[in-house]
PDB file with one MODEL, atoms N, CA, C and O in Angstrom:
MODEL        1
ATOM      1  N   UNK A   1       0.850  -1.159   0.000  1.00  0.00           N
ATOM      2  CA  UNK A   1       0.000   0.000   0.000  1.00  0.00           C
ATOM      3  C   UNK A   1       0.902   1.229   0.000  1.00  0.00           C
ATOM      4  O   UNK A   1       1.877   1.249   0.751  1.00  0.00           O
ATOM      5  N   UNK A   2       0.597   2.358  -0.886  1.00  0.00           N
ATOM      6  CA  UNK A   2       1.694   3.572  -0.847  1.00  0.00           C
ATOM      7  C   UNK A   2       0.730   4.524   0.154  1.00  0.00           C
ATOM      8  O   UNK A   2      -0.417   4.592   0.596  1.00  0.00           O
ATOM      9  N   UNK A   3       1.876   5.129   0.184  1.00  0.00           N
ATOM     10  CA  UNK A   3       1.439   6.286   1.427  1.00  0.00           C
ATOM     11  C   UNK A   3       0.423   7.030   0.503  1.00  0.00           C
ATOM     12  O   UNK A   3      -0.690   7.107   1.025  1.00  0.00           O
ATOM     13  N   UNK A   4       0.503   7.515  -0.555  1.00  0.00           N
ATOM     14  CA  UNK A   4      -0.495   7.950  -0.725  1.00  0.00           C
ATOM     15  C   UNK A   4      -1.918   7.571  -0.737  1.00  0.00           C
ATOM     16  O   UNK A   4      -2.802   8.417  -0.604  1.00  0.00           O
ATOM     17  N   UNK A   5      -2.163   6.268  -0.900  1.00  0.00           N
ATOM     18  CA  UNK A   5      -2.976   5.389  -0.769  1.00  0.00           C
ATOM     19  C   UNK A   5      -3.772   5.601   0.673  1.00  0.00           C
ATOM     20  O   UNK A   5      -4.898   5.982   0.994  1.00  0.00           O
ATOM     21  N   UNK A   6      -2.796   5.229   1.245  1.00  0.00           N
ATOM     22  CA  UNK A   6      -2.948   5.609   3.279  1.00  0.00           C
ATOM     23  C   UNK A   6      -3.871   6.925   3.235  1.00  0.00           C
ATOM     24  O   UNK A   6      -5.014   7.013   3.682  1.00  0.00           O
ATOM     25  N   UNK A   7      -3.231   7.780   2.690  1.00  0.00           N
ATOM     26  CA  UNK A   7      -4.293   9.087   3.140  1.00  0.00           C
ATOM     27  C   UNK A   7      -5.547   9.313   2.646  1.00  0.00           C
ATOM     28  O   UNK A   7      -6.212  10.186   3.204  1.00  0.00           O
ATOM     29  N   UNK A   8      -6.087   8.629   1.582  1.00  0.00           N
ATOM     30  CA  UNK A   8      -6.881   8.690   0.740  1.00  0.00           C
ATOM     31  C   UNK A   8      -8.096   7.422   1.521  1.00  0.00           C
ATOM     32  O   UNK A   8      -9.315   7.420   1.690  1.00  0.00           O
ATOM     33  N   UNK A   9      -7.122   6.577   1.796  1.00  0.00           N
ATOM     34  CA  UNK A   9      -8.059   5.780   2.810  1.00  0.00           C
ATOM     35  C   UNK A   9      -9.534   6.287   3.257  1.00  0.00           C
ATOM     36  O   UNK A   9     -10.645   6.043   2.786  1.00  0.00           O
ATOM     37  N   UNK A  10      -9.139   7.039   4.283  1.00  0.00           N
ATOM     38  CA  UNK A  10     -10.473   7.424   5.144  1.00  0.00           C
ATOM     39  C   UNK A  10     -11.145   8.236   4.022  1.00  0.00           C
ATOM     40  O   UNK A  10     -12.134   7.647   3.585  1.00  0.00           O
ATOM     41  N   UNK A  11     -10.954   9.142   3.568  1.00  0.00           N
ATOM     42  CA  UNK A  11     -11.731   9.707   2.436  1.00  0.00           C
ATOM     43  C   UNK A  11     -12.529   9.062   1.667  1.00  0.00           C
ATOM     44  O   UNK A  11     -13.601   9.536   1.290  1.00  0.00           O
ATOM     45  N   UNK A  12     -12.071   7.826   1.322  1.00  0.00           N
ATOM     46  CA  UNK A  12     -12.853   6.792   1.036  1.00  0.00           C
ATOM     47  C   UNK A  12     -14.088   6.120   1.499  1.00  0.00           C
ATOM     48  O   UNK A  12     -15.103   5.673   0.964  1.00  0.00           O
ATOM     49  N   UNK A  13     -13.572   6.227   2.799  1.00  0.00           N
ATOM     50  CA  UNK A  13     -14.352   5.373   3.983  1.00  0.00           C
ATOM     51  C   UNK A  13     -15.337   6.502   3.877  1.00  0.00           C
ATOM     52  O   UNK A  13     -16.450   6.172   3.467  1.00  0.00           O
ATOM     53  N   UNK A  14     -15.150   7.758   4.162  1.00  0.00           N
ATOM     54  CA  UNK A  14     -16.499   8.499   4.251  1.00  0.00           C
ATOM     55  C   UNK A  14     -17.154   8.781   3.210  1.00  0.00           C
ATOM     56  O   UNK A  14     -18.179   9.443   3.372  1.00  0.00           O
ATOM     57  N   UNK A  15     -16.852   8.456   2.131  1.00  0.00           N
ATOM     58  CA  UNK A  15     -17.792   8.608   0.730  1.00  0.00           C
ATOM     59  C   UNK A  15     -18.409   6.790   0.512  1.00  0.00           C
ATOM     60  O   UNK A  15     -19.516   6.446   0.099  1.00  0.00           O
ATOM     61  N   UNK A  16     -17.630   6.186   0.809  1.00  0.00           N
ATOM     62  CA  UNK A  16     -18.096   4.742   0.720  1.00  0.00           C
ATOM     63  C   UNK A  16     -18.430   4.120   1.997  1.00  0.00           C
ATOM     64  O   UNK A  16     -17.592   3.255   2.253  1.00  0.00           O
ATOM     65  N   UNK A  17     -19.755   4.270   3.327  1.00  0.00           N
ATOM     66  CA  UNK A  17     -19.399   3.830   4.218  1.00  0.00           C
ATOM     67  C   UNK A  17     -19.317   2.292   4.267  1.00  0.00           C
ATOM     68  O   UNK A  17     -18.562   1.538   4.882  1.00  0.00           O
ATOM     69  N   UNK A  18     -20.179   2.108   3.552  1.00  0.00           N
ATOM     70  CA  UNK A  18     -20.055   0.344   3.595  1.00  0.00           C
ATOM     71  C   UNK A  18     -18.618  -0.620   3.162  1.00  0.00           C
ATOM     72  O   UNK A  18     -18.677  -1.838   2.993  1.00  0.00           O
ATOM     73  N   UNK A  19     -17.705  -0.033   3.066  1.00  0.00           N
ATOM     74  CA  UNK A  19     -16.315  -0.009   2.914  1.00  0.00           C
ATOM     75  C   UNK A  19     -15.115   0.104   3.912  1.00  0.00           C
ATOM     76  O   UNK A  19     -13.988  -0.389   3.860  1.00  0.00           O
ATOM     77  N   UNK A  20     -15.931   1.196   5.167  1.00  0.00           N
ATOM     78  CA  UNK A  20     -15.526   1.217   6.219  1.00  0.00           C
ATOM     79  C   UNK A  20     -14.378   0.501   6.948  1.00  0.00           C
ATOM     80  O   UNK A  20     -13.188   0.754   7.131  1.00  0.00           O
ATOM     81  N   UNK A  21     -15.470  -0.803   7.397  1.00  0.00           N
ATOM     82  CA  UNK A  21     -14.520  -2.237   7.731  1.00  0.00           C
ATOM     83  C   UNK A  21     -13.374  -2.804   6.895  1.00  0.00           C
ATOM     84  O   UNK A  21     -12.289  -3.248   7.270  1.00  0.00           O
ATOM     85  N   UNK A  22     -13.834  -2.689   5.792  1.00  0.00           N
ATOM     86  CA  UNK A  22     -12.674  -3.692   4.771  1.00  0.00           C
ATOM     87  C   UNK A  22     -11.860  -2.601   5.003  1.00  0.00           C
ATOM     88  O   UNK A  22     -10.761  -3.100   5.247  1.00  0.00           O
ATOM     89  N   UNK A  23     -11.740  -1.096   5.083  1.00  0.00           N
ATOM     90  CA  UNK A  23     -10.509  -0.540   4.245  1.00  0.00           C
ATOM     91  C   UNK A  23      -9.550  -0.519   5.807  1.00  0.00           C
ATOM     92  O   UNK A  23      -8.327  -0.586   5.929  1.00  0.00           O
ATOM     93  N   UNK A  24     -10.955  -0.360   7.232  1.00  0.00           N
ATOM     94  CA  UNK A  24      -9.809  -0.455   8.089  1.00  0.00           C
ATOM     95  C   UNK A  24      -9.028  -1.321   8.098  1.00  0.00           C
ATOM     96  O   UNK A  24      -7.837  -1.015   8.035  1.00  0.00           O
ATOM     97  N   UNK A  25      -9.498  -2.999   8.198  1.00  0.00           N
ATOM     98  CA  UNK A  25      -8.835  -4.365   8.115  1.00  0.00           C
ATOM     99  C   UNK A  25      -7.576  -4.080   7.352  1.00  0.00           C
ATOM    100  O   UNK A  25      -6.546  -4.325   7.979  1.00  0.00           O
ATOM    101  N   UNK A  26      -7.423  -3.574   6.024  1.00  0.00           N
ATOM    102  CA  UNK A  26      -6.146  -3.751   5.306  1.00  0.00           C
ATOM    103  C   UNK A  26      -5.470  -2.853   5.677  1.00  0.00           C
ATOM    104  O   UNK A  26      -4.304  -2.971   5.300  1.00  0.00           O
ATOM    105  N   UNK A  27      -5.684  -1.930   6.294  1.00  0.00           N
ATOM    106  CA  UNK A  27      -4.651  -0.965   7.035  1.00  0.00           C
ATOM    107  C   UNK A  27      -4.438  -1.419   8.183  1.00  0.00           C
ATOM    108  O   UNK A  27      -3.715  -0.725   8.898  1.00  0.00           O
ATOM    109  N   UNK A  28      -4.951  -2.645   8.725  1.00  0.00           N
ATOM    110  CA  UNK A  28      -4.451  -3.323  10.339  1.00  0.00           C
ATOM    111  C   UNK A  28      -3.588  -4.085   9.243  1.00  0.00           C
ATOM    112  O   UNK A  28      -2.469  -3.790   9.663  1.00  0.00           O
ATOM    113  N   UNK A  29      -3.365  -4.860   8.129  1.00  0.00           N
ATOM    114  CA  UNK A  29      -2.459  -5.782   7.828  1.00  0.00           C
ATOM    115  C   UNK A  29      -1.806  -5.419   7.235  1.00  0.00           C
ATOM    116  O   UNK A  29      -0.802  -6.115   7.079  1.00  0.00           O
ATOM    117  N   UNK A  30      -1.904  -3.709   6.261  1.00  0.00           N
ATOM    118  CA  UNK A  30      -0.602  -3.659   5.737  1.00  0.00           C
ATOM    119  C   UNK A  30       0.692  -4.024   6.449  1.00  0.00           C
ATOM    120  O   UNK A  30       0.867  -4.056   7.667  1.00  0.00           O
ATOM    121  N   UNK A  31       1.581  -4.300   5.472  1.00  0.00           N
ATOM    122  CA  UNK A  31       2.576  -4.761   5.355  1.00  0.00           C
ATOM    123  C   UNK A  31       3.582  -3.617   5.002  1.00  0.00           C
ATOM    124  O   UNK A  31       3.936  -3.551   3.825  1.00  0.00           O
ATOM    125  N   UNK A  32       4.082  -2.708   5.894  1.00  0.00           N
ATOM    126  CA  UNK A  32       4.955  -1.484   5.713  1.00  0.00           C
ATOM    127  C   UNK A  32       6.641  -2.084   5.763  1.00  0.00           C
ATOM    128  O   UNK A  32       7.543  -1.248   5.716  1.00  0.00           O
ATOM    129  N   UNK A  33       7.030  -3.804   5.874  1.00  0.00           N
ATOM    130  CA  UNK A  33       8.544  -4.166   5.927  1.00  0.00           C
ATOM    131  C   UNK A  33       8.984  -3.889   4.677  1.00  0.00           C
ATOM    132  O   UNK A  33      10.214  -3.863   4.632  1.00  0.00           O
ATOM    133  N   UNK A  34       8.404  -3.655   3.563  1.00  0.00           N
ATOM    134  CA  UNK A  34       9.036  -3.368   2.266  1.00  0.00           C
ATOM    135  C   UNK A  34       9.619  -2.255   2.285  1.00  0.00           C
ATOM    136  O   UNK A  34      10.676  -2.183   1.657  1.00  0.00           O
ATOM    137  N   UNK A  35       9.140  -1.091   2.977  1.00  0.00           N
ATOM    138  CA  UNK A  35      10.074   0.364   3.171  1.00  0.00           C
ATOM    139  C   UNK A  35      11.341   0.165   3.551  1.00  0.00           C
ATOM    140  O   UNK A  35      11.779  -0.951   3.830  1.00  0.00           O
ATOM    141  N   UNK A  36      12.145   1.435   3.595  1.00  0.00           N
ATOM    142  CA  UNK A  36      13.114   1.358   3.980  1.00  0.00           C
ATOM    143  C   UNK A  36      13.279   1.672   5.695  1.00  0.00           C
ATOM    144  O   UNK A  36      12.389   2.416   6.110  1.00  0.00           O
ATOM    145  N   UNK A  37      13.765   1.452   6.203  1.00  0.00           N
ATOM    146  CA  UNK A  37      13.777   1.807   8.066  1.00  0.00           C
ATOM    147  C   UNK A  37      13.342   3.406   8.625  1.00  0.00           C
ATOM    148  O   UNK A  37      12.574   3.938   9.427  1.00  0.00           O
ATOM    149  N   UNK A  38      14.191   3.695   7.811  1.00  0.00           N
ATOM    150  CA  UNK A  38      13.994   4.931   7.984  1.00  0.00           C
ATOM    151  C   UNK A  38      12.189   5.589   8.253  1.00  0.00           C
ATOM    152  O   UNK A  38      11.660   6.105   9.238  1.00  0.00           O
ATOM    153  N   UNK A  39      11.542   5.179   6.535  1.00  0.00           N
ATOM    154  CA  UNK A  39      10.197   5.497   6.360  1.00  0.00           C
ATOM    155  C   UNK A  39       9.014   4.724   6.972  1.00  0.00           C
ATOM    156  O   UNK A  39       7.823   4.997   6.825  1.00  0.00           O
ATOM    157  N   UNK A  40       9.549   3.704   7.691  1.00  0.00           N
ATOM    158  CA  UNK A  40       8.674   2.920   8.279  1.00  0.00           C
ATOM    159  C   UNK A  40       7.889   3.890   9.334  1.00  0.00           C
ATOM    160  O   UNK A  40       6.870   4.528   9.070  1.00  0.00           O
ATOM    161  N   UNK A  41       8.398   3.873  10.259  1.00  0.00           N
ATOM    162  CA  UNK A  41       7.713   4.941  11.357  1.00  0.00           C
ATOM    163  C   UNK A  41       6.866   6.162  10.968  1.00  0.00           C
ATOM    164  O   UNK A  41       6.253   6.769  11.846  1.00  0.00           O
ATOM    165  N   UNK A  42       6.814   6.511   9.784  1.00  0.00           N
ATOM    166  CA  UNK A  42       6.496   7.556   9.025  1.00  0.00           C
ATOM    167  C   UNK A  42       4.845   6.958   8.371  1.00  0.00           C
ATOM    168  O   UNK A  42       3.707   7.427   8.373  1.00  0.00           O
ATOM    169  N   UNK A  43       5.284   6.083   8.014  1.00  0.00           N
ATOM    170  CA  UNK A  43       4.178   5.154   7.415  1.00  0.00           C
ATOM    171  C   UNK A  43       3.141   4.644   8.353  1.00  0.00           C
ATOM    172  O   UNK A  43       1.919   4.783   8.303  1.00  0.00           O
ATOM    173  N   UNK A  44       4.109   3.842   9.474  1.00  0.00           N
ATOM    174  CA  UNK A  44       2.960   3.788  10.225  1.00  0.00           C
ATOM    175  C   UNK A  44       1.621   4.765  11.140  1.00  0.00           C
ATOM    176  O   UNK A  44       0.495   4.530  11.578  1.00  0.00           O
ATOM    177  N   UNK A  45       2.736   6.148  11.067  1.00  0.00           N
ATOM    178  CA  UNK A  45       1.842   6.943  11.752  1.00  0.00           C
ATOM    179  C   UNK A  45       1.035   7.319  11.211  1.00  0.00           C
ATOM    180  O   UNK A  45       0.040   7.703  11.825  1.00  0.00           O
ATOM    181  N   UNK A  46       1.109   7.394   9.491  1.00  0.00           N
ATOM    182  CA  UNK A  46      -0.454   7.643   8.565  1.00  0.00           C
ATOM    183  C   UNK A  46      -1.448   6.767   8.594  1.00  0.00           C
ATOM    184  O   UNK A  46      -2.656   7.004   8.607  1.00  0.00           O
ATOM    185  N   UNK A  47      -0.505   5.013   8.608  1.00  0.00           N
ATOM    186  CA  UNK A  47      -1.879   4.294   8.853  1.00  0.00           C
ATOM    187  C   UNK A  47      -2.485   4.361  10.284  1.00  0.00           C
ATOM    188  O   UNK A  47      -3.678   4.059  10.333  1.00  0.00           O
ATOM    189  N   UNK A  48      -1.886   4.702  11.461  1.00  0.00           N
ATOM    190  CA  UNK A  48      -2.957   5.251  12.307  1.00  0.00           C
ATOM    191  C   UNK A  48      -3.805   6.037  12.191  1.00  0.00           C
ATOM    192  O   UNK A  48      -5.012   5.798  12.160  1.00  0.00           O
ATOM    193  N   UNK A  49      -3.092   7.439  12.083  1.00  0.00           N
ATOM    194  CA  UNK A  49      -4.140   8.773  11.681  1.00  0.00           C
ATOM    195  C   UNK A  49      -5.242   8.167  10.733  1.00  0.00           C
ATOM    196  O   UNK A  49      -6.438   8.394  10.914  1.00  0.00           O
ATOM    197  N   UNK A  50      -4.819   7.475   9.834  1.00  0.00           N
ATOM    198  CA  UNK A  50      -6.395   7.153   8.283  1.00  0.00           C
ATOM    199  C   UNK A  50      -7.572   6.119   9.776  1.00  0.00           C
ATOM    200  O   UNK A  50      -8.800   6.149   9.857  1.00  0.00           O
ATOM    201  N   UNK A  51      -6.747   5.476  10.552  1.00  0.00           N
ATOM    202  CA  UNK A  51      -7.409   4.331  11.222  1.00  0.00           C
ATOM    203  C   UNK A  51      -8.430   5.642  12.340  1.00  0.00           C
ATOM    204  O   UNK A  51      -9.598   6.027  12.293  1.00  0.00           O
ATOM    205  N   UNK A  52      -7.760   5.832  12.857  1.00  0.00           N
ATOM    206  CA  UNK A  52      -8.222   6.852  13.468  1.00  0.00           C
ATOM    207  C   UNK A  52      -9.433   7.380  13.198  1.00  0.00           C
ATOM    208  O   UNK A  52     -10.456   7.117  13.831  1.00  0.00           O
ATOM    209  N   UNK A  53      -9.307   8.564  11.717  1.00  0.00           N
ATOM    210  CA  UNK A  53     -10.225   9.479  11.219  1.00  0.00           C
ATOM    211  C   UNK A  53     -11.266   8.124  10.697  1.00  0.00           C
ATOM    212  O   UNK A  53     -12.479   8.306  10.797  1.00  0.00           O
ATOM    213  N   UNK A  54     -10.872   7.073  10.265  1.00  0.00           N
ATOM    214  CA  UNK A  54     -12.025   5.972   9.837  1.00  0.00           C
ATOM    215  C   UNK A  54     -12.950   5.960  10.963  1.00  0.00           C
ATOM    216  O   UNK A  54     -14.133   6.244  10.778  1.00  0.00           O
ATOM    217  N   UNK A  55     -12.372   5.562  12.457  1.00  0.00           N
ATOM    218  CA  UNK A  55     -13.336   5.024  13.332  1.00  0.00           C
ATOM    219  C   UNK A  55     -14.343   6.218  13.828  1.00  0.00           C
ATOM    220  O   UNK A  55     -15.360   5.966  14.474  1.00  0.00           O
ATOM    221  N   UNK A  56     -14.049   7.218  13.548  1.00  0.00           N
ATOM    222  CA  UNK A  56     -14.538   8.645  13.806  1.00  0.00           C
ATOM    223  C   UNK A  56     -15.659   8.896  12.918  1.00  0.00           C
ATOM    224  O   UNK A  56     -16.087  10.021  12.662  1.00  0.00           O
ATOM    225  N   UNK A  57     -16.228   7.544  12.348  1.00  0.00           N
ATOM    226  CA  UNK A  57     -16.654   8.085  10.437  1.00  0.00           C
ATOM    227  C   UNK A  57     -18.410   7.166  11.374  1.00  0.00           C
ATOM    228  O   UNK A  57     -19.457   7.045  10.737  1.00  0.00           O
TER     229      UNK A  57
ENDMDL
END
């Protein structure tokens, strides 16, 4: 999943609610080990924030 992807997430979720669940689920399983170390931590804090603004929806 690209980061840009990540942010676009919840935006999603609130135009699609019935989507909600699935889009949180794949943002609990992305898979961010393909980054580099550095961008990991970076990554993960968007897929919180999208997880976040989702459950808020």
């Amino acid at each position: 999943m690209k980061n840009s992807s990540i942010n676009l997430s919840s935006m999603i979720a609130k135009d699609k609610p019935e989507l909600k669940n699935d889009i949180g689920s794949a943002l609990e399983r992305a898979d961010i080990s393909f980054y580099d170390d550095s961008m990991q931590p970076l990554v993960y804090k968007d897929i919180q924030k999208a997880l976040k603004e989702i459950q808020k929806l």
